[in-house]
N, C-alpha and C positions, 0 to 999 in steps of 0.2 A: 518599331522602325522609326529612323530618327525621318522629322521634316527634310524633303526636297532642298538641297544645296546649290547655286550658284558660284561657277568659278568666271571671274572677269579676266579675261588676256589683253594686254593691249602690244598693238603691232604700229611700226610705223609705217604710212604709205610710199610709194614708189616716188609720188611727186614732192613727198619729205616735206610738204606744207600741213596734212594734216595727221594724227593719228586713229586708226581703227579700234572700235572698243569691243570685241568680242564677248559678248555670254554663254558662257557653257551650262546644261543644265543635267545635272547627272540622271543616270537613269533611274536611280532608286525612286519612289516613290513614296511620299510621305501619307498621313495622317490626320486630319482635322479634329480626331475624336479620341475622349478620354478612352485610358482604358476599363474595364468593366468589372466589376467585382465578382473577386474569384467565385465567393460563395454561392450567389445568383449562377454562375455557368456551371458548377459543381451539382447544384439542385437541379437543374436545368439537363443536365449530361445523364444525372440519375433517372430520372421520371422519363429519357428517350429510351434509358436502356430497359427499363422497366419497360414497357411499350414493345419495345422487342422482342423482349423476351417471351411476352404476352403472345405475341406472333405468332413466334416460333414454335410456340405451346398450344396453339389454339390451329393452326394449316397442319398440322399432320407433318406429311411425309415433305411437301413445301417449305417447312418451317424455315428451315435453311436460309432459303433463297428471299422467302419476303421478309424476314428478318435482316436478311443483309442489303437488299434495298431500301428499305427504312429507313437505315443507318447512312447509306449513299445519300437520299434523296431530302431527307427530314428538315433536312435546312433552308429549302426552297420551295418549302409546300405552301407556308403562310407568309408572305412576305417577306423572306429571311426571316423568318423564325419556325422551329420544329414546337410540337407541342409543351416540351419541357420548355424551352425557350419565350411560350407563348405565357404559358403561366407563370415563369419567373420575370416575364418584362425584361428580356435581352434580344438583340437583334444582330442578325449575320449582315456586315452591310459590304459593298465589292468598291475596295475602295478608289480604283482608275475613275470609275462613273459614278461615285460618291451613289449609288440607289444599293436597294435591297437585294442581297443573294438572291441567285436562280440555281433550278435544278443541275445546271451544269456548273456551278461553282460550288456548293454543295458537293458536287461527286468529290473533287478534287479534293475540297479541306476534310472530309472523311473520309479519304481512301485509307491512310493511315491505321485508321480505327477499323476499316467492313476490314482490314488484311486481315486481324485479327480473329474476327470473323471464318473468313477463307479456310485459315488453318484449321481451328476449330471442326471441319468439314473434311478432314481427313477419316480415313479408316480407323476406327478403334483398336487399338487405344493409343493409337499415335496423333491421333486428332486433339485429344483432351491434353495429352504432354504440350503440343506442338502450340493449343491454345493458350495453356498458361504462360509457357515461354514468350509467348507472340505478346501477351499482356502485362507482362515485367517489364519487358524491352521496351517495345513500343509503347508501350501507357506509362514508364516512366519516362523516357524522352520527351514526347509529348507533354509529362506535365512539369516538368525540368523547365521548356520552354517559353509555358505558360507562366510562371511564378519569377522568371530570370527576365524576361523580354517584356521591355515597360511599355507596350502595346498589350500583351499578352498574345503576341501571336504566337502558334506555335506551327509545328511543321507543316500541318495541312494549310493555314491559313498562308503561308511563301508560297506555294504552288499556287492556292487561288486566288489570293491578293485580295485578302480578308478580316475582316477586320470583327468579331462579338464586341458589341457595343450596348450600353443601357439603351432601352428602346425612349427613355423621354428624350434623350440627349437626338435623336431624329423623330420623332415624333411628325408624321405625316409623310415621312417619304415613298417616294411608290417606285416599280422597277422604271429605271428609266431604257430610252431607245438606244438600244446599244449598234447601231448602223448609220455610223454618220455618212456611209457611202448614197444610200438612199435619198438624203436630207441636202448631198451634195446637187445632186441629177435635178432635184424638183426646178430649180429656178433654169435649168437648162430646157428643160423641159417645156416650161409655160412662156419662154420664150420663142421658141421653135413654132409652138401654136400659136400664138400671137402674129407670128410671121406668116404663116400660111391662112390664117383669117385677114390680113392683109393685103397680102397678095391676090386672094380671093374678091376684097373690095373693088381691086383696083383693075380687075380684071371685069369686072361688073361695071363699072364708071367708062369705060373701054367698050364695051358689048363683045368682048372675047367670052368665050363658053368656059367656063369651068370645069376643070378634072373631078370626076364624081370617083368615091371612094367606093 
């Protein structure tokens, strides 16, 4: 995904003494980070599905379902990194709040891959057709877009706005607060108290009684 672009308008104003400089900032969303070798996300993508499969083979008649959670969820277990991930030193990062993938970013950039899954989960022997097909298509697209997109993002990463990254190239980052609503209210907040701990003074200095809570 290219860098965040800038388009400048300028208008003149009504009173024709000065001109207006408008910034437009497109919506796309850029990058700060290289992109990551293929080979590390290749080893990385193996050692999860091996993990899976391990799953699948090991819960019985579940196999199915915690195998395909796995797959959903793998990317937000360890700070944006799944196991394969962990051991090859690459990192899922969410690129709008520049921190580490979570379990719900994770679902999205592998939903792609658990569909393939899904199919798979079909009646015999329309399951096993329906899963190779599902893995030609999708896992060639998918890595079309990985190899062509100088990010290496591929389909899943546009839906979660995601970015595999070398883990030195972020080296220390942690999930950040993704609720700037909350971050807004505090200073509302402790003003509000501040005001009725005043009010309280001055109702004190007065010898007026106090509304007790």
């Amino acid at each position: 995904m290219s860098a965040p672009r800038e388009r400048v308008l300028m208008a003149a104003s009504r009173g024709g003494g000065r001109a207006l400089r408008l910034v437009v900032h497109d919506a796309e969303p850029g990058s700060p980070y290289p992109k990551a070798s293929l080979w590390l996300r290749l080893g990385a993508r193996i050692v999860d599905v091996a993990v899976a499969w391990g799953l699948y083979v090991v819960c019985g008649a579940a196999g199915s379902v915690v195998a395909l959670l796995f797959l959903l969820l793998a990317d937000g277990m360890i700070q944006g990194q799944s196991v394969g991930k962990r051991i090859f030193g690459v990192k899922v990062m969410h690129l709008p709040t520049r921190s580490a993938a979570r379990h719900r970013d994770s679902t999205l950039r592998n939903a792609p891959l658990a569909l393939i899954v899904l199919l798979g989960m079909m009646p015999a022997p329309l399951g096993a057709v329906a899963a190779v097909a599902g893995l030609v298509v999708i896992g060639g697209i998918e890595a079309w877009r990985v190899l062509r997109d100088p990010l290496g993002w591929r389909l899943g990463d546009t839906w979660a706005q995601t970015q595999v990254v070398d883990g030195k190239v972020v080296a220390g980052a942690t999930v950040a607060a993704r609720d700037p609503v909350a971050h807004q209210r505090a200073p509302g907040r402790l003003m509000s108290a501040a005001k009725v701990r005043r009010g309280r003074s001055l109702k004190k200095r007065r010898g007026l009684p106090c509304a007790s809570r």
